[in-house]
C-alpha positions in Angstrom: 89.1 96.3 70.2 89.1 94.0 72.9 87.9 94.6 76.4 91.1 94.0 77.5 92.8 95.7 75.3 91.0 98.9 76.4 92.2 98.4 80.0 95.5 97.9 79.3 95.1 100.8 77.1 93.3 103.1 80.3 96.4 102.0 82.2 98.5 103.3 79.8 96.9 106.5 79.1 97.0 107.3 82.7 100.5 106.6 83.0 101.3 108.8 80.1 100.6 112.0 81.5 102.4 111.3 84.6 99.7 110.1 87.2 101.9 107.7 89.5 99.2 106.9 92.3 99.0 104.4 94.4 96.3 103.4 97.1 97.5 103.2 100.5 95.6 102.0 103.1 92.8 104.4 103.5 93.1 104.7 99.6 94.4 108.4 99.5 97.3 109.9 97.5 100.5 110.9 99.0 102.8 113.6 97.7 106.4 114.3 98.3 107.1 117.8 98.2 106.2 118.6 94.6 105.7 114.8 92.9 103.5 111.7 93.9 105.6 109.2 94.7 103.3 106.2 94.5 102.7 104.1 91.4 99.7 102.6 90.8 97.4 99.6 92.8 99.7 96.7 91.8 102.0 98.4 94.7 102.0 95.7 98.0 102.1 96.7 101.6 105.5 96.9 101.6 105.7 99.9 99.5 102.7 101.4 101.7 104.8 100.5 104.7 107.8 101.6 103.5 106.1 105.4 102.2 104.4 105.3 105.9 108.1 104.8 107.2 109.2 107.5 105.4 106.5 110.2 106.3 107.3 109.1 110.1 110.8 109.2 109.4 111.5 112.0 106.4 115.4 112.2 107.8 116.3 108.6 107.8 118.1 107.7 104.5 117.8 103.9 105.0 114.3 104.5 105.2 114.6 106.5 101.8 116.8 103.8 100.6 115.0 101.4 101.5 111.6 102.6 99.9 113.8 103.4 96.9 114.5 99.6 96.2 111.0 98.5 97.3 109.8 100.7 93.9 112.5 99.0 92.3 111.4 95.5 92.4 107.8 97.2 92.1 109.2 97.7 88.6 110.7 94.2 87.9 107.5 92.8 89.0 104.9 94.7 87.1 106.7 96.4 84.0 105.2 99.5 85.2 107.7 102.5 84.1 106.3 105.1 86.8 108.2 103.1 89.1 111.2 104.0 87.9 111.1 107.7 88.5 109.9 107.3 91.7 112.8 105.3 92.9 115.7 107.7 91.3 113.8 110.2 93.6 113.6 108.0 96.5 117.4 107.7 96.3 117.8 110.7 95.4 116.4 111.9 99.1 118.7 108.7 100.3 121.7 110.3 99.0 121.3 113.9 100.3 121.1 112.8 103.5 123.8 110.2 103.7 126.3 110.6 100.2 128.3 108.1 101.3 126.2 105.3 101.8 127.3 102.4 99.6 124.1 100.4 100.6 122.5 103.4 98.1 124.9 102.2 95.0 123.5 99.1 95.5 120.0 100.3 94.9 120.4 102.8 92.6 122.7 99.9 90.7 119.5 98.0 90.9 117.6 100.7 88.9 120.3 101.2 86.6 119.7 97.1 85.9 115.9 97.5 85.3 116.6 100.6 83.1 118.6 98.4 81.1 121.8 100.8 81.3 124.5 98.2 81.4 127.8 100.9 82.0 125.8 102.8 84.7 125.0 99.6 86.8 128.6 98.3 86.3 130.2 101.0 87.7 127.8 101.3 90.3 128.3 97.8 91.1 131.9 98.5 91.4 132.2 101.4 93.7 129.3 99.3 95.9 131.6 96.0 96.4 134.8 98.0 97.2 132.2 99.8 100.2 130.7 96.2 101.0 133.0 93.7 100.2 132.0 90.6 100.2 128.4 91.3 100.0 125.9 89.7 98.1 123.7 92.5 97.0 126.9 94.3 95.7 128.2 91.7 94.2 124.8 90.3 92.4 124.6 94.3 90.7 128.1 93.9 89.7 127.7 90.3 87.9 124.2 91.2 86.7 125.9 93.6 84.4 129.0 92.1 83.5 126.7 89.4 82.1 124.5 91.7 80.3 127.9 93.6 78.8 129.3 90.3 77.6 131.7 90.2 80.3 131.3 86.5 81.0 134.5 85.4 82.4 134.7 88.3 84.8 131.1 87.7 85.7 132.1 83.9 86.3 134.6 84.8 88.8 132.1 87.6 90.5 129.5 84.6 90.8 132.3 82.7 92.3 133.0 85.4 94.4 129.5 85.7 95.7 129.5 81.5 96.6 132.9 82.3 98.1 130.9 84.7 100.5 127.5 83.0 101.5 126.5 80.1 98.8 122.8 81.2 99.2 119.8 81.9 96.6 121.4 85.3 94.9 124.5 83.2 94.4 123.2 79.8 93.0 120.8 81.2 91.0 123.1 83.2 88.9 125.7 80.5 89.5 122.4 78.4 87.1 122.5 81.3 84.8 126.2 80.8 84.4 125.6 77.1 83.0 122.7 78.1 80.8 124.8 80.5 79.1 127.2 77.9 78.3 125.0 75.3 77.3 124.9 73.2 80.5 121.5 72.6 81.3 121.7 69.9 83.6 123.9 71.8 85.8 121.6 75.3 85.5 118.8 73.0 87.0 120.7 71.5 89.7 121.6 74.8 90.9 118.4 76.9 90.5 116.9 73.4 92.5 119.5 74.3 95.1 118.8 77.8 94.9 115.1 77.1 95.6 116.0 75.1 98.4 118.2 78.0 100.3 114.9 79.7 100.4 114.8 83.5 100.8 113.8 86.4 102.7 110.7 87.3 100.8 108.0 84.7 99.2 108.8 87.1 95.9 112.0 86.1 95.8 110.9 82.5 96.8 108.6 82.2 93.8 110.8 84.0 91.7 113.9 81.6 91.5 110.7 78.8 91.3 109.9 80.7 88.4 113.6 80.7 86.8 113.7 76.6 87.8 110.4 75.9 85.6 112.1 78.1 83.0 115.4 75.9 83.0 113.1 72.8 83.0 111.1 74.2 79.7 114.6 74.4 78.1 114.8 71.2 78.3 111.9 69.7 76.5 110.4 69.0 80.6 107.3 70.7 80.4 105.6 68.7 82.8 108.3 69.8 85.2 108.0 73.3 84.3 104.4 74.0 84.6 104.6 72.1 88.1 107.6 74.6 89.3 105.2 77.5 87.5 102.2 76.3 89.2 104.1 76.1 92.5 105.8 79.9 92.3 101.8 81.1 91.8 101.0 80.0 94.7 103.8 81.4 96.7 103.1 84.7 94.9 100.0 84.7 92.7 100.2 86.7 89.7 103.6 86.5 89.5 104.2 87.8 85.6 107.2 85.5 84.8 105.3 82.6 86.3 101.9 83.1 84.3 104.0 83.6 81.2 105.6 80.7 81.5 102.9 78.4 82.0 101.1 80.0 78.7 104.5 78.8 76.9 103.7 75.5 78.7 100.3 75.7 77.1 101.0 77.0 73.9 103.4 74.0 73.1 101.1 71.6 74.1 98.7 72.8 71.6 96.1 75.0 74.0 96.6 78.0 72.2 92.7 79.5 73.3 93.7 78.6 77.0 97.4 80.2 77.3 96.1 83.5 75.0 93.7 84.5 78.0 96.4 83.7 80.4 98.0 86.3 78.3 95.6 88.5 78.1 94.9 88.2 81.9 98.5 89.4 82.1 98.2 92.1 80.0 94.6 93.6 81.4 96.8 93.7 84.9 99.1 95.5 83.3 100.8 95.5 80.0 104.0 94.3 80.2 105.9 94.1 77.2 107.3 90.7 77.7 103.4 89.5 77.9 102.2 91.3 75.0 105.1 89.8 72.8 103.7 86.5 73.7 100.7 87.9 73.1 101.3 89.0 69.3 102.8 85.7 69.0 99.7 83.8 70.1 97.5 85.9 68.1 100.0 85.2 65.1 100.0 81.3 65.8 96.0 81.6 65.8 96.0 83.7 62.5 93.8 86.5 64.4 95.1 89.5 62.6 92.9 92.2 64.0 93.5 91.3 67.3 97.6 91.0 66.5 97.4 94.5 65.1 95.4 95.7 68.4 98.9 94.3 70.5 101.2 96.0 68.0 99.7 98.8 68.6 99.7 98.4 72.4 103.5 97.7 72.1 103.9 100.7 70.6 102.7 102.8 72.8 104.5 100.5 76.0 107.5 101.0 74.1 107.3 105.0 74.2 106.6 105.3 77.6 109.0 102.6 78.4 111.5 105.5 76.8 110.3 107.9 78.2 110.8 106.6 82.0 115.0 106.0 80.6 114.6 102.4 79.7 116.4 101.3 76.8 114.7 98.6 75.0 116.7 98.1 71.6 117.5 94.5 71.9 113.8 93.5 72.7 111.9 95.5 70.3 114.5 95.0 67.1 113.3 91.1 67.7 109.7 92.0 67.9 110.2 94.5 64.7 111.7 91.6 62.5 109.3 88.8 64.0 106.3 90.5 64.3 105.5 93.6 63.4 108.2 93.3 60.2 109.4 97.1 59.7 112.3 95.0 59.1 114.6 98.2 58.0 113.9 99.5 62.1 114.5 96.2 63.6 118.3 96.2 61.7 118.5 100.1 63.3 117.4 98.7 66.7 119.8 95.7 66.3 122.7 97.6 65.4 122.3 99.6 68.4 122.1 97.1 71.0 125.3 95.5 69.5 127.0 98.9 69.2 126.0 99.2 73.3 127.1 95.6 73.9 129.2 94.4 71.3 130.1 91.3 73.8 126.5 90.3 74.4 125.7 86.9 72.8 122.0 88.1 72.7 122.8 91.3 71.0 124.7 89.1 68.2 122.0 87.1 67.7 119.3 90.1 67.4 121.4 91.5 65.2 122.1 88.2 62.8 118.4 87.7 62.8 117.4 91.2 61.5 120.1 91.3 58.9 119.0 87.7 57.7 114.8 88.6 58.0 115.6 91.8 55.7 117.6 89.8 53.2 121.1 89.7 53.9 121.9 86.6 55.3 125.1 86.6 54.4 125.7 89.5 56.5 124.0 87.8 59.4 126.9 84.9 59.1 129.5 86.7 62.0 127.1 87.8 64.1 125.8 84.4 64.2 129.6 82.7 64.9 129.6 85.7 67.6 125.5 84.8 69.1 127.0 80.9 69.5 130.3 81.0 70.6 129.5 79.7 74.1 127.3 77.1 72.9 124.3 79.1 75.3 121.1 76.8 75.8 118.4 79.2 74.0 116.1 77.7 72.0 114.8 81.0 69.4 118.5 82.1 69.3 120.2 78.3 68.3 116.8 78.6 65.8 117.8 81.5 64.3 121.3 80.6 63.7 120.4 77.5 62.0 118.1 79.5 59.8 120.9 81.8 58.7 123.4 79.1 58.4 120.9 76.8 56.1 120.3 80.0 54.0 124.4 80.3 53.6 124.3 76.7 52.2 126.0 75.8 55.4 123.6 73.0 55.9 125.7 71.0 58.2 125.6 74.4 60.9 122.4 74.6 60.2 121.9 71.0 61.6 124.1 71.2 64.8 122.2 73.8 65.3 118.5 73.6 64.8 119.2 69.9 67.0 120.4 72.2 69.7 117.5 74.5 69.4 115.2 71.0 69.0 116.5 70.3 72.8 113.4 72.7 73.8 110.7 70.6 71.8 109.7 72.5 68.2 106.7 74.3 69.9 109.2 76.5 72.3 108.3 80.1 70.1 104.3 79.8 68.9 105.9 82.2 66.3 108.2 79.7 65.0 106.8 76.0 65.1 106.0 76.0 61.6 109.1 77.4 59.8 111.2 75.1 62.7 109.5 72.4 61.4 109.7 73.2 57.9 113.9 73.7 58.3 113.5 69.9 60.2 112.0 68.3 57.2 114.1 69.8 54.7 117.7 69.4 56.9 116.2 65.7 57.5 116.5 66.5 61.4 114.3 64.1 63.5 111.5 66.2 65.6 109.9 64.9 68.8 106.3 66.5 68.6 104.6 67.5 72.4 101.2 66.4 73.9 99.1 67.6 76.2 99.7 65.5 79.3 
């Protein structure tokens, strides 16, 4: 096993039996009554700060609060599950000491959203706007889940609602993700350039929405463009995870395959988030390095369980990487079924579900959850793939085509997983492919 695979495995196996540690300054741990409540090195200052604020301060729930959606975003950053626990008790202490507090619905919304409970953060969201209305943090919970539900009208008009209020970053940046979803591309990039522009409080944020532009840039078929926004959100925040990921899909598509793997794998020794070590199987696949694949199953499985463990539901994600990569394909139709059954409305949750029936054999079945996955015409490259793939097996071949040329928009390389079969379909649908250089 790799060297980095044995970090990443350390990491793990410390998380597993509960050690959530962080440094602080002087490097010592800090307890809170009976539970550490820091995480691990990869927390910043702020959360030192923020724990130091609260030692000072063990009475003031915005200080609670406020610590509570530091770990939060700790957690969206770094995939690291102990954060997760540690913020529910943060609030937890938040709540106690001021229960009606809508600023702490907005956090523990927050959590709900990195948990991946959908219901939860919806209602959470909507007891939060009717105590702040009008406010953006509310109102981002709120539309954050109504998107994630299927809900996309409603979410259209909370987006709208948030412009309405203060037309800054939180509100162009999902106004982009609007478009995307409905297959405007040009418009997402306008207003994820204007959400770049409205800057933000933190360079996290900052880098983050830089991140998202590069990502709307890679959709379509600009990869110079998106490994310049990539490059530009690492040096606002280096290490960034959605930033280094991205420029390894940069890489990959451009035929660097060595290069963007120990991009990868730099991700992963850091810490092994589950998003990286998909890309990571995938690379390993592309390369036809089996032993090394099987190493980052293995590590996925064990992310997975503790990903469980800390509440988060991960269905949708691992019933892709079940029929993709690891192929217990007979799992990967359970794991698809219940994502759908939790979000029915989700265009994502179609599509995992259409791809998992169609990889174990029953393509035919896959056929309504495809019409379901593309009925707002949504600019994703892998899910357009997939329902031309299900469509060409139905002898629809004329589907097929409409839409394999909208998954094409992305350049064949945009899964390493799927350049070959993509380019197979293209030659045998008689679809014209653009191949990518290096540049």
């Amino acid at each position: 096993m790799p060297m980095w695979a044995l970090a990443a495995l350390a990491i793990l196996g410390g998380l597993a039996i509960g050690r959530f540690v962080t440094a602080g300054g002087d490097g010592q741990r800090t307890e809170r009554g009976d539970a550490s409540v820091s995480a691990s090195a990869a927390a910043g200052g702020t959360v030192a700060a923020l724990e130091a604020a609260v030692d000072a301060r063990p009475d003031d729930p915005v200080a609670w609060r406020s610590l509570g959606s530091a770990y939060v975003q700790e957690a969206v950053k770094t995939s690291d599950p102990a954060f997760y626990g540690l913020a529910e008790r943060a609030f937890d202490e938040a709540t106690a000491l001021a229960p009606d507090d809508p600023g702490i619905l907005v956090g523990r919304g927050a959590l709900q959203l990195s948990l991946h409970r959908f219901a939860e953060a919806e209602e959470l969201g909507e007891r939060a706007t009717r105590g702040l209305p009008g406010n953006a943090d509310a109102l981002g919970v709120l539309v954050d889940a109504q998107v994630e539900l299927g809900r996309y009208d409603e979410a259209a008009e909370t987006v709208q609602a948030m412009l309405d209020a203060r037309p800054a970053l939180p509100a162009l940046a999902r106004t982009s993700y609007q478009r995307e979803l409905r297959g405007d591309l040009t418009g997402a990039e306008e207003a994820m350039r204007r959400a770049v522009v409205a800057g933000a409080a933190s360079a996290f944020d900052r880098a983050f929405v830089t991140s998202l532009l590069g990502d709307v840039q890679r959709a379509q078929g600009d990869l110079d463009g998106a490994l310049a926004s990539y490059d530009e959100a690492l040096d606002v925040s280096p290490g960034l995870v959605s930033a280094e990921l991205g420029r390894a899909h940069v890489l990959a598509a451009t035929g660097d395959l060595d290069v963007a793997t120990a991009v990868v794998e730099g991700v992963v020794e850091r810490f092994p988030a589950p998003n990286a070590l998909f890309l990571l199987a995938e690379l390993q696949s592309a390369a036809g390095d089996e032993a090394a694949e099987q190493d980052t199953i293995d590590l996925v499985r064990v992310t997975s369980r503790l990903q469980q463990e800390a509440g988060q539901i991960v269905d949708l994600e691992l019933a892709l990487f079940e029929a993709d990569i690891a192929e217990d394909l007979d799992l990967a139709v359970d794991l698809a079924q219940a994502a759908y059954d939790a979000r029915p409305e989700n265009v994502f949750a179609a599509d995992a579900l259409a791809w998992a029936l169609h990889r174990s054999g029953d393509s035919e079945g896959a056929v309504r959850y495809v019409e379901e996955a593309v009925r707002l015409d949504t600019a994703n490259a892998p899910l357009r793939y997939h329902a031309a793939a299900v469509l060409a097996a139905t002898g629809d071949d004329a589907g097929a085509v409409e839409q394999l040329e909208a998954a094409l928009v992305a350049g064949p390389a945009f899964s390493p997983r799927y350049v070959e079969d993509v380019m197979a379909l293209a030659d045998r649908l008689g679809v014209a492919v653009a191949v990518a250089t290096d540049s």
